[in-house]
Backbone and ligand atoms as CSV (ligand in chain L), in Angstrom:
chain,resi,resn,atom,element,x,y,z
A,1,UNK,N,N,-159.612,79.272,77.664
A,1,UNK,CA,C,-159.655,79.934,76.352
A,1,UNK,C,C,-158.242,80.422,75.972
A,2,UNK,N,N,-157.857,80.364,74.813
A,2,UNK,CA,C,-156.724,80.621,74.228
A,2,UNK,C,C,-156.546,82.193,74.351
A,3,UNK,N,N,-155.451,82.560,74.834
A,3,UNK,CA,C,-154.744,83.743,75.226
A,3,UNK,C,C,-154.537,84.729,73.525
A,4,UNK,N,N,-155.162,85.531,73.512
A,4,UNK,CA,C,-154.679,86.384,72.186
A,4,UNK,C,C,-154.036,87.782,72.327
A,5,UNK,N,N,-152.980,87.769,71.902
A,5,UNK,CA,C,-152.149,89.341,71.400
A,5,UNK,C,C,-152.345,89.785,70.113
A,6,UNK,N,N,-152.867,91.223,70.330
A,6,UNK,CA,C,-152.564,91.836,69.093
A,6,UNK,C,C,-150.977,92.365,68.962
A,7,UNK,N,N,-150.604,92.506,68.130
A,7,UNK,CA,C,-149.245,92.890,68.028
A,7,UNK,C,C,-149.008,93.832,66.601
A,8,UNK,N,N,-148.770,95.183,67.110
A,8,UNK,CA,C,-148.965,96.223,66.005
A,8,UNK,C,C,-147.847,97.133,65.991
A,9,UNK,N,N,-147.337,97.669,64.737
A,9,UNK,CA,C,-146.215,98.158,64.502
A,9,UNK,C,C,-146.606,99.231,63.670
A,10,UNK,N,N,-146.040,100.573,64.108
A,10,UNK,CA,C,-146.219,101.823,63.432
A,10,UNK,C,C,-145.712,101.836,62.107
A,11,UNK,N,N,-145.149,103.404,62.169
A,11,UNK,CA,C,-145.274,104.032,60.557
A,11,UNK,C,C,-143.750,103.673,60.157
A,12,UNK,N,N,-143.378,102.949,59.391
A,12,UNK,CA,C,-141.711,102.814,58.583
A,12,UNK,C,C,-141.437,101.382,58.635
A,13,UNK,N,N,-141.898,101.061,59.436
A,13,UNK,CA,C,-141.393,99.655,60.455
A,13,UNK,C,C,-141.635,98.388,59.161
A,14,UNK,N,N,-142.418,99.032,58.031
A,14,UNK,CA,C,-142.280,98.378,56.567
A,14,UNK,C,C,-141.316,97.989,55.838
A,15,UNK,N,N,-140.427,99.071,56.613
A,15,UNK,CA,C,-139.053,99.060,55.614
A,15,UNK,C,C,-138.138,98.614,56.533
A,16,UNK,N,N,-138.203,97.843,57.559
A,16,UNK,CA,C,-137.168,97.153,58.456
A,16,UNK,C,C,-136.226,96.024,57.063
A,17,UNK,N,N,-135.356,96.268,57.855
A,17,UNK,CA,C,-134.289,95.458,56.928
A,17,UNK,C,C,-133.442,96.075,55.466
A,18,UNK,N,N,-134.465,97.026,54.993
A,18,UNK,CA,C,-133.860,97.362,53.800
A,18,UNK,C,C,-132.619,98.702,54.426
A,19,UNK,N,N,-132.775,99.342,54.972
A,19,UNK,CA,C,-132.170,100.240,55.168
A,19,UNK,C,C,-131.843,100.708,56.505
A,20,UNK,N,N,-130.991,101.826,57.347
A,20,UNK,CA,C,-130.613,102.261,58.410
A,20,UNK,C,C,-130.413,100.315,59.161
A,21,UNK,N,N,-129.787,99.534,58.896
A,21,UNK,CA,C,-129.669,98.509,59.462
A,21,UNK,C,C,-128.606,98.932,60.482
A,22,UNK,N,N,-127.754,99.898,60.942
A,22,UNK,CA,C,-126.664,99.999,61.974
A,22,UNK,C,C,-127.575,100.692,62.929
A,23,UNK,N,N,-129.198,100.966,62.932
A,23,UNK,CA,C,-130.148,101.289,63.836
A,23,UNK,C,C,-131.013,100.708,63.982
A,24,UNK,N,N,-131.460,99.720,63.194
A,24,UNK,CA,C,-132.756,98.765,63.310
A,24,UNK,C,C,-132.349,97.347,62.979
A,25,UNK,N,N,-131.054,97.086,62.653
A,25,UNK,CA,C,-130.990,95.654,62.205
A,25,UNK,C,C,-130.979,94.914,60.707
A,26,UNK,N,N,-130.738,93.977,60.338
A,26,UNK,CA,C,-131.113,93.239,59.405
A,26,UNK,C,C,-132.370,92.593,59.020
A,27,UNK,N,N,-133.110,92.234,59.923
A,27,UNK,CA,C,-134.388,91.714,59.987
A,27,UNK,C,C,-135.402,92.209,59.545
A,28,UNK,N,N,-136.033,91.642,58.434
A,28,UNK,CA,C,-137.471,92.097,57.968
A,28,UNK,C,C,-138.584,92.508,58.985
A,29,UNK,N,N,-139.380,92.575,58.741
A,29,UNK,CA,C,-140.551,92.529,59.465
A,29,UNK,C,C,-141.434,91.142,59.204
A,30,UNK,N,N,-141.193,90.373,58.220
A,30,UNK,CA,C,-141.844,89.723,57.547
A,30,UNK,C,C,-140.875,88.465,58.398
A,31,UNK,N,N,-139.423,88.547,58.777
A,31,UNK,CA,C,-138.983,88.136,59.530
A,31,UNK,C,C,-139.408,88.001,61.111
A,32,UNK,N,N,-139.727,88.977,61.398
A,32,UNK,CA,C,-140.459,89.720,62.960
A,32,UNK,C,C,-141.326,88.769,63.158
A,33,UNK,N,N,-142.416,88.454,62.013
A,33,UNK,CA,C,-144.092,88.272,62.183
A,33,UNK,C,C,-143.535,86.538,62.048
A,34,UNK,N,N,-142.702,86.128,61.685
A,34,UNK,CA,C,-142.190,84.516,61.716
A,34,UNK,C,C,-141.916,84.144,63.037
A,35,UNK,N,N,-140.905,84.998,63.782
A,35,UNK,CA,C,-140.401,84.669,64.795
A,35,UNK,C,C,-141.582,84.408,66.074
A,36,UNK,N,N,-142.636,85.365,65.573
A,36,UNK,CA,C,-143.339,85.678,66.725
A,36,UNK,C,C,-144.751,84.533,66.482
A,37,UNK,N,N,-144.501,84.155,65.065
A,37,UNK,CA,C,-145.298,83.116,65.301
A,37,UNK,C,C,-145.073,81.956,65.551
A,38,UNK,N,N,-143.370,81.578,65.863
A,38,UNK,CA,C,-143.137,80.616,66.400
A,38,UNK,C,C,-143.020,80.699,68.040
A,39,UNK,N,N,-143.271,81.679,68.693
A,39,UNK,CA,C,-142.907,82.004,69.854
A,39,UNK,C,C,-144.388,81.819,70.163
A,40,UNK,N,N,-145.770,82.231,69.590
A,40,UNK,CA,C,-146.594,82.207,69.809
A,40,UNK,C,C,-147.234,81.225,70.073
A,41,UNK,N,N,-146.661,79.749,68.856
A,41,UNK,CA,C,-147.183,78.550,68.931
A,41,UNK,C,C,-146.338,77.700,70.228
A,42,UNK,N,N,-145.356,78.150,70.626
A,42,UNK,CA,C,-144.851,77.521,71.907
A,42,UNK,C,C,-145.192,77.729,73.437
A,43,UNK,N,N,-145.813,79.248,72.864
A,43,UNK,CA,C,-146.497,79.375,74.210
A,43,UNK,C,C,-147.956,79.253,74.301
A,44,UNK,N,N,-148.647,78.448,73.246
A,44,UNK,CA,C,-149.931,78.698,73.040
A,44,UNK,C,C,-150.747,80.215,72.977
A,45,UNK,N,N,-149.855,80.688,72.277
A,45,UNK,CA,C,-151.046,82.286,71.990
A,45,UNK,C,C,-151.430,82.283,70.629
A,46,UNK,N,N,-152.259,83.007,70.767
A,46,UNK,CA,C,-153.001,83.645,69.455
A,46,UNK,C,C,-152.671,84.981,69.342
A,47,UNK,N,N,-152.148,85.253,68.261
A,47,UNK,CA,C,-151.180,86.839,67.671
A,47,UNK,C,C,-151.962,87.004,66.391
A,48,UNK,N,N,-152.212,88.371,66.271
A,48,UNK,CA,C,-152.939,88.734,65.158
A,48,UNK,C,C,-151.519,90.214,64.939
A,49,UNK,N,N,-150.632,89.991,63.938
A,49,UNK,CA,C,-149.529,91.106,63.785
A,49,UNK,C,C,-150.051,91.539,62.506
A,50,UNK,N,N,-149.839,93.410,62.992
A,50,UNK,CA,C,-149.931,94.242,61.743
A,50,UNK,C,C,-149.335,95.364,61.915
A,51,UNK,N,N,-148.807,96.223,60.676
A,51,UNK,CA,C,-148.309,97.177,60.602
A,51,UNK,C,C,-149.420,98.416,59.817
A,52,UNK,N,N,-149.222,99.601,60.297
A,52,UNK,CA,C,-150.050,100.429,59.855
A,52,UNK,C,C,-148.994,101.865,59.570
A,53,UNK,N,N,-149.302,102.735,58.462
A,53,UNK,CA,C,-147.917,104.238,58.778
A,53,UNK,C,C,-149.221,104.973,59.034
A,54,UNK,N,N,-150.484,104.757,59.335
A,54,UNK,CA,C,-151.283,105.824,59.488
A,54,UNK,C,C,-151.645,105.457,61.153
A,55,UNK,N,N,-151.712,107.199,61.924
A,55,UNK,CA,C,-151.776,107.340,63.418
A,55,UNK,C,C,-153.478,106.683,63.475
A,56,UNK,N,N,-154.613,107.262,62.909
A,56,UNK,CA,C,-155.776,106.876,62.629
A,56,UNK,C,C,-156.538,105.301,62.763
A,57,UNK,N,N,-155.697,104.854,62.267
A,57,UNK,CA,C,-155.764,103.270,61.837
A,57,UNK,C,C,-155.214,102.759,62.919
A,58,UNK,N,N,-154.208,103.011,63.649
A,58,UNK,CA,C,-153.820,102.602,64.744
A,58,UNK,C,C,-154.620,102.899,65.694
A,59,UNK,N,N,-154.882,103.903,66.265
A,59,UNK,CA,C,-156.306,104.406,67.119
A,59,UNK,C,C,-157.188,103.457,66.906
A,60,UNK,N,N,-157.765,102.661,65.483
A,60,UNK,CA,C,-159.242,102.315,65.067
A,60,UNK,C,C,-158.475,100.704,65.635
A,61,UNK,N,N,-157.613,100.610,65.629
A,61,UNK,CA,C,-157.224,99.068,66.106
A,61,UNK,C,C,-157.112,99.016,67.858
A,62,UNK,N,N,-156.561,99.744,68.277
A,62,UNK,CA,C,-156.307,100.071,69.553
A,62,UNK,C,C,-157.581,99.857,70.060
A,63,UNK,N,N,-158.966,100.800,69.910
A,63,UNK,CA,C,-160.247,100.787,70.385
A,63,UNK,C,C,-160.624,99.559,70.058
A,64,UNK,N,N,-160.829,98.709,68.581
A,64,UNK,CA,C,-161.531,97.890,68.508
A,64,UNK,C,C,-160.832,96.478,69.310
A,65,UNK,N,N,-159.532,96.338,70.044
A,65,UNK,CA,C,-159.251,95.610,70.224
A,65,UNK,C,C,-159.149,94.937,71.937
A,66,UNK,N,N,-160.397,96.482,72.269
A,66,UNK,CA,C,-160.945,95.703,74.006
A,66,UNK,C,C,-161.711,94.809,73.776
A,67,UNK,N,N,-162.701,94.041,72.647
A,67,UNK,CA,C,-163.333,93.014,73.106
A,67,UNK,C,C,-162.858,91.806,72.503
A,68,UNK,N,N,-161.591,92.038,71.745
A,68,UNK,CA,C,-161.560,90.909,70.694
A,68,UNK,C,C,-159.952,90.087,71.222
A,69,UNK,N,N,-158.973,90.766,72.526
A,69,UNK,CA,C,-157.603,90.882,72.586
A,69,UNK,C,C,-157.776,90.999,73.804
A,70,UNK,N,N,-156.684,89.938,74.355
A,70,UNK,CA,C,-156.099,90.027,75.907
A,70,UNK,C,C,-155.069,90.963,76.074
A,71,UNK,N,N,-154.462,91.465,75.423
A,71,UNK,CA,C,-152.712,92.279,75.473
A,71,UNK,C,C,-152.908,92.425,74.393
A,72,UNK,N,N,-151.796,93.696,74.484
A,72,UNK,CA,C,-151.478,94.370,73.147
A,72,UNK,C,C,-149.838,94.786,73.290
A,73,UNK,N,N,-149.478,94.180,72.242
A,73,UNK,CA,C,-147.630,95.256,72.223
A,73,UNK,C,C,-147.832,95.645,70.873
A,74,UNK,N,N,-147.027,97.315,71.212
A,74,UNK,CA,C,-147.313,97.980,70.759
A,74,UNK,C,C,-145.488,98.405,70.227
A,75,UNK,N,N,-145.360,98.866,68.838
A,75,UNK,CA,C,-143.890,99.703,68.308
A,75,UNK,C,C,-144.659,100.983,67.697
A,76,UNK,N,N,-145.220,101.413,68.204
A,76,UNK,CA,C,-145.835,102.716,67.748
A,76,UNK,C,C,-144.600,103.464,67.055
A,77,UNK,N,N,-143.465,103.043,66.728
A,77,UNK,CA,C,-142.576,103.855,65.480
A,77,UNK,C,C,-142.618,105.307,66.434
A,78,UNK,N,N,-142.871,106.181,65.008
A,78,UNK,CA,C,-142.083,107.680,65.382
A,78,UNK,C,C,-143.480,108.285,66.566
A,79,UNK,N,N,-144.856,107.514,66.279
A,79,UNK,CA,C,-145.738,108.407,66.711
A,79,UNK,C,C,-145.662,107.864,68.510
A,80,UNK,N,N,-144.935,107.132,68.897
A,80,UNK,CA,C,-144.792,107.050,70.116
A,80,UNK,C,C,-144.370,108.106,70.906
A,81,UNK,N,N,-143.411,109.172,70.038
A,81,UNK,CA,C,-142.928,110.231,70.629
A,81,UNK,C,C,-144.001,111.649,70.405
A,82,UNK,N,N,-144.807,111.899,69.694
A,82,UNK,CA,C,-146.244,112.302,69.596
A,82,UNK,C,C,-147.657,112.135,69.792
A,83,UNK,N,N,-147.685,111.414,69.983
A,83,UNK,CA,C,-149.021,110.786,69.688
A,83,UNK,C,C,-150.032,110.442,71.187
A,84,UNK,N,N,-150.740,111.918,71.077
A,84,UNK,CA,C,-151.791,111.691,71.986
A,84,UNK,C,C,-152.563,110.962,72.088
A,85,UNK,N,N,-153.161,111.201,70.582
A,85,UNK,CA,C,-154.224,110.484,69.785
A,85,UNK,C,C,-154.131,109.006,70.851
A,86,UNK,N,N,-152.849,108.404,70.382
A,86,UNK,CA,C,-152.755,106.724,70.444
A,86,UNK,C,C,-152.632,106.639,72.235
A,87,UNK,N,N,-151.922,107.693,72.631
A,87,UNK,CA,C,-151.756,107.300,74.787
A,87,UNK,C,C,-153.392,107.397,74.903
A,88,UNK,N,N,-154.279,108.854,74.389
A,88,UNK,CA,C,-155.597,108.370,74.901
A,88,UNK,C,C,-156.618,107.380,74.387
A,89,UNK,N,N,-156.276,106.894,73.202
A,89,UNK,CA,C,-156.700,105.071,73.064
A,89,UNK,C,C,-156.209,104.465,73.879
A,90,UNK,N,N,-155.186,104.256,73.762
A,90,UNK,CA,C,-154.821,103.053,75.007
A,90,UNK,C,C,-155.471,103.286,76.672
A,91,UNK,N,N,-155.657,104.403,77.133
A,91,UNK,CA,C,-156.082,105.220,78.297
A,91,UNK,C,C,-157.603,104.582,78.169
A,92,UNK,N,N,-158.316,104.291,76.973
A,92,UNK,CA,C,-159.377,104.501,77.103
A,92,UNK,C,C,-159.763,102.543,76.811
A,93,UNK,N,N,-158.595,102.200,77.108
A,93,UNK,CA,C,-159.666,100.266,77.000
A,93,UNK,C,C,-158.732,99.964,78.607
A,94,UNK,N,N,-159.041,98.534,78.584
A,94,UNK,CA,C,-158.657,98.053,80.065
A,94,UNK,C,C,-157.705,97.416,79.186
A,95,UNK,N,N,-157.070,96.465,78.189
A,95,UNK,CA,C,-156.608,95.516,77.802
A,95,UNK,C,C,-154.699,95.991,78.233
A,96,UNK,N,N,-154.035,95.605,78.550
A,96,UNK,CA,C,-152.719,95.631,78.953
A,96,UNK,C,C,-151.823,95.803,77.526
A,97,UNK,N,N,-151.076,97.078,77.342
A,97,UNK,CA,C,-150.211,97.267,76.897
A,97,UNK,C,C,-148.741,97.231,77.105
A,98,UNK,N,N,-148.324,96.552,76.291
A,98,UNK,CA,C,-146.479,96.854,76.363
A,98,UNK,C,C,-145.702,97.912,75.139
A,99,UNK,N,N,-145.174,98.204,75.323
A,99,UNK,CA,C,-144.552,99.045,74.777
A,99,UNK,C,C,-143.008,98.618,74.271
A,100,UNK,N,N,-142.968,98.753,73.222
A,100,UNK,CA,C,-141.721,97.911,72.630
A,100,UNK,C,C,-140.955,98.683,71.206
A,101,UNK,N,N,-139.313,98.748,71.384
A,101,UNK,CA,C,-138.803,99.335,70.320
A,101,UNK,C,C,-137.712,98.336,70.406
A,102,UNK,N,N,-137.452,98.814,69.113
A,102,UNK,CA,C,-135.999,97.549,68.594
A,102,UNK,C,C,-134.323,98.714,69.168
A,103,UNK,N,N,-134.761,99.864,68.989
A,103,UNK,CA,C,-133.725,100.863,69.603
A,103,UNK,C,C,-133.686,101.092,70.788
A,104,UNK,N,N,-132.427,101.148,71.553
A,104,UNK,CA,C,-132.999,101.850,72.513
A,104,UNK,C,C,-133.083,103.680,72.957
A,105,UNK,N,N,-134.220,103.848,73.241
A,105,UNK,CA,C,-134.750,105.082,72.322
A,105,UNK,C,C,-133.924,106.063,73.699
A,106,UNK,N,N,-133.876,105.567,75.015
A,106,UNK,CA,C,-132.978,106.646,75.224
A,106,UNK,C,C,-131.474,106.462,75.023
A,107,UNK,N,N,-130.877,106.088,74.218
A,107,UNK,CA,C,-129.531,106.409,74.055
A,107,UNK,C,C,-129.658,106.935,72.540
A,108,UNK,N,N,-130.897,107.920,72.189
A,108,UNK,CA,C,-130.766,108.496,71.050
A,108,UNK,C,C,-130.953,109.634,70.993
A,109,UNK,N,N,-131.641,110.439,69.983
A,109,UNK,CA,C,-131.701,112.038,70.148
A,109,UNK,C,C,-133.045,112.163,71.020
A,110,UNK,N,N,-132.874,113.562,71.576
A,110,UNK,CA,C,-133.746,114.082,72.905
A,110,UNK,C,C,-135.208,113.925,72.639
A,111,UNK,N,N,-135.456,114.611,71.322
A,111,UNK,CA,C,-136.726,114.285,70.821
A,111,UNK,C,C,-137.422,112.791,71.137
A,112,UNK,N,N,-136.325,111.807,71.317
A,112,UNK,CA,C,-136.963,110.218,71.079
A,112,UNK,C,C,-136.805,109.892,72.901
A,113,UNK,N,N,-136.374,110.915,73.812
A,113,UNK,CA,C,-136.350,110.217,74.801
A,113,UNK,C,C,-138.197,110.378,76.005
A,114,UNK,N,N,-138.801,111.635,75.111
A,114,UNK,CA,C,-139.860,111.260,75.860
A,114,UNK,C,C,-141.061,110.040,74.711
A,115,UNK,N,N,-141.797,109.437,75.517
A,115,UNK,CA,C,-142.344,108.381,74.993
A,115,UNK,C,C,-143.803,108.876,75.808
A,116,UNK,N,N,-145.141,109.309,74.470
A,116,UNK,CA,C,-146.805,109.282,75.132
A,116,UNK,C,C,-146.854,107.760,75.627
A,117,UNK,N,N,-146.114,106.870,74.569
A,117,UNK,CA,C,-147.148,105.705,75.407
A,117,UNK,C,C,-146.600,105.252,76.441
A,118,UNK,N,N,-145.305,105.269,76.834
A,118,UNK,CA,C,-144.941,104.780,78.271
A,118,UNK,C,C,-145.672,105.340,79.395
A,119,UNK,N,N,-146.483,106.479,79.075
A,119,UNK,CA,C,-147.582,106.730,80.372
A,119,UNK,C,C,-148.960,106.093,80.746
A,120,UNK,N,N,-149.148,105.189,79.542
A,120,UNK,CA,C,-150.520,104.468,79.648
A,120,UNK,C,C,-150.271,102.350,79.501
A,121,UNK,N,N,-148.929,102.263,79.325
A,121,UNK,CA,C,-148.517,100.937,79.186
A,121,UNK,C,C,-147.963,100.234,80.530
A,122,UNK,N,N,-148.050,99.184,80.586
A,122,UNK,CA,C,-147.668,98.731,81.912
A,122,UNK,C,C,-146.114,98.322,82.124
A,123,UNK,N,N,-145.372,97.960,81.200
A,123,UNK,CA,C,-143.877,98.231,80.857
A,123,UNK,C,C,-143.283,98.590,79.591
A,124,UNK,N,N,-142.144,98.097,79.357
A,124,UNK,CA,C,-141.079,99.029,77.955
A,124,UNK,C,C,-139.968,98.107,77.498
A,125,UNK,N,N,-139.884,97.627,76.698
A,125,UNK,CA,C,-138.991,96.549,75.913
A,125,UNK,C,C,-138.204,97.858,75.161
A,126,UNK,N,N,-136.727,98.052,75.436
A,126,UNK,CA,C,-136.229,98.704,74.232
A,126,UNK,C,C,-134.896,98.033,74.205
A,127,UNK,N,N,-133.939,97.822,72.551
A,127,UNK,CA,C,-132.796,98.018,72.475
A,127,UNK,C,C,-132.275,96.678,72.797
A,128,UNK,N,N,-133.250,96.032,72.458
A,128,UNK,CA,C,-133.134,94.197,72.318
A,128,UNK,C,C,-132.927,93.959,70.780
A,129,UNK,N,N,-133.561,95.018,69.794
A,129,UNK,CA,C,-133.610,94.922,68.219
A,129,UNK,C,C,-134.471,94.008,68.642
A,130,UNK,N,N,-134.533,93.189,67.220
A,130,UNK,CA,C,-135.829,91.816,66.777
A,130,UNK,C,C,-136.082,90.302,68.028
A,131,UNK,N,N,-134.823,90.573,68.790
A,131,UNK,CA,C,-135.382,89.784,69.796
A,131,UNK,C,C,-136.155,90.223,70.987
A,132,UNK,N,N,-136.525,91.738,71.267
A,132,UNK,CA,C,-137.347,92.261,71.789
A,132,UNK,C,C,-138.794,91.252,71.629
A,133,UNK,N,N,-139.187,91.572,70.095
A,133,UNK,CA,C,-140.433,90.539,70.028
A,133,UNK,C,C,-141.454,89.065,70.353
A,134,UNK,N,N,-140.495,88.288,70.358
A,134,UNK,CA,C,-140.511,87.214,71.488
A,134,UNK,C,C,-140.635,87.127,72.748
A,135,UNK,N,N,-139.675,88.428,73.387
A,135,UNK,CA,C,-139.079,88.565,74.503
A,135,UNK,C,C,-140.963,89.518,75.008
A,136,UNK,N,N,-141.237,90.224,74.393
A,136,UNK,CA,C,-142.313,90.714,74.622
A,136,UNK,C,C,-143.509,90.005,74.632
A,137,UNK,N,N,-143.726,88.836,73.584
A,137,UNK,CA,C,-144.735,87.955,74.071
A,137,UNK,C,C,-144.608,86.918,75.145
A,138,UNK,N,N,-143.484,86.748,75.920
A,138,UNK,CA,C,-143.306,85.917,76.768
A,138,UNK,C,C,-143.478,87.076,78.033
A,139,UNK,N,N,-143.061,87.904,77.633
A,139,UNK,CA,C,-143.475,89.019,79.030
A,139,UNK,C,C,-144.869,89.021,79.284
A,140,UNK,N,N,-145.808,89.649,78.165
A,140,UNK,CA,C,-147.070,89.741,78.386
A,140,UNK,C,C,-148.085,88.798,79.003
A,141,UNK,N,N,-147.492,87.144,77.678
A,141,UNK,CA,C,-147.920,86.216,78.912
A,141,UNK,C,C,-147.687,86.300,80.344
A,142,UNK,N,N,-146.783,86.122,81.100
A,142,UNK,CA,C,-146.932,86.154,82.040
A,142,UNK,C,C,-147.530,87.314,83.124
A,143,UNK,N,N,-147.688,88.281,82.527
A,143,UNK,CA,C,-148.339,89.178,83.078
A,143,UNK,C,C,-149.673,88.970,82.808
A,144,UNK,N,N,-150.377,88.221,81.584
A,144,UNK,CA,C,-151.889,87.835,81.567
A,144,UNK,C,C,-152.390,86.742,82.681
A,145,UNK,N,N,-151.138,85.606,82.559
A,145,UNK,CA,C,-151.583,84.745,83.694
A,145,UNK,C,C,-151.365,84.998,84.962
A,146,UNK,N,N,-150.406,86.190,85.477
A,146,UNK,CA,C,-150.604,86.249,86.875
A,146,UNK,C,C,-151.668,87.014,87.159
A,147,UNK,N,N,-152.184,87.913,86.722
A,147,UNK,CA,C,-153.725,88.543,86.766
A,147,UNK,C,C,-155.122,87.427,87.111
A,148,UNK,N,N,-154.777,85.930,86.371
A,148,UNK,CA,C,-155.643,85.272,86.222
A,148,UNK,C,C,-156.315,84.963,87.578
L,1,CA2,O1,O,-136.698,101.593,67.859
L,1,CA2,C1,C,-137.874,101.508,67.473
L,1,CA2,O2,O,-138.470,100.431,67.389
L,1,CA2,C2,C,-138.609,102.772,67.040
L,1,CA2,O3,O,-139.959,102.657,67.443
L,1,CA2,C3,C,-138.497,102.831,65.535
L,1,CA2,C4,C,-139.078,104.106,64.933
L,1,CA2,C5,C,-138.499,105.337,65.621
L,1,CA2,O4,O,-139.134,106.497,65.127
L,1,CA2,C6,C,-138.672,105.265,67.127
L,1,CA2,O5,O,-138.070,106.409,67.692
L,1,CA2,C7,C,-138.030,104.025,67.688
L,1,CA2,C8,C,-138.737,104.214,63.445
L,1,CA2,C9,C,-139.074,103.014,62.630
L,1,CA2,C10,C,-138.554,103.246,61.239
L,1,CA2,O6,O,-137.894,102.084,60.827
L,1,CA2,C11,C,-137.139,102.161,59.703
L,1,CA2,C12,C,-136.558,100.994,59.287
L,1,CA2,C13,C,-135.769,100.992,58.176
L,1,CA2,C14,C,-135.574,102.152,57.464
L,1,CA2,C15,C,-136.155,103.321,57.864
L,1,CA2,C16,C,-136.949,103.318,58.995
């Protein structure tokens, strides 16, 4: 059966490309969701990518996505550095999380160096920018098939 990632991106991550590019890059998101669907079709996965700015909606994806999703990477944006809510979703399915930022969040302010979800994810992509994303579905694969 064909291997599926969800692949979900927090609150701002809308506005990749237009602005703060000497911290996030040039790259759209709309760019992001290209790359990763060519990375997807080379490795045979199935990627379902979305962005959400609400913590809620992310939670309601997180839960619904133990029966429907092998892996999940996750840019939980700003609420990675808050967000209970989303570590005890993830806490609460079996499906394998990665954790992924285009910054790397510790060479930034203190506030951004603790991370909820790095306590419930099984590793941490940071400070690759937009080639993180690829780099993260080729990780996950292989962490789905050595489980197999
Ligand atoms: O480096 C990352 O991927 C982050 O998850 C991005 C979040 C930030 O709060 C995290 O600490 C690290 C922010 C995403 C906002 O992206 C923007 C893009 C363009 C303009 C404004 C915000």
């Amino acid at each position: 059966m064909t291997t599926r990632i969800l692949i979900l991106n927090g609150p701002n991550l809308n506005l990749l490309g237009t602005r703060q590019p000497e911290v996030y890059g040039h790259t759209s998101l709309t760019d992001i969701h290209q790359s990763c669907t060519d990375t997807a079709a080379e490795l045979g996965l199935m990627i379902d990518f979305r962005q959400s700015n609400h913590e809620g909606e992310l939670v309601d994806w997180i839960q619904d996505a133990r029966h429907s999703f092998d892996g999940i990477i996750l840019n939980a944006g700003a609420y990675t550095h808050t967000s209970v809510a989303i570590m005890d979703a993830i806490g609460s399915i079996d499906t394998p999380v990665l954790e992924l930022h285009l910054s790397n969040i510790h060479q930034r302010e203190t506030f951004r160096h603790t991370s909820y979800i790095s306590k419930v994810a099984f590793g941490m992509i940071c400070g690759l920018g937009a080639a993180g994303y690829p780099l993260a579905l080729r990780a996950i694969k292989a962490r789905l098939d050595a489980a197999k």
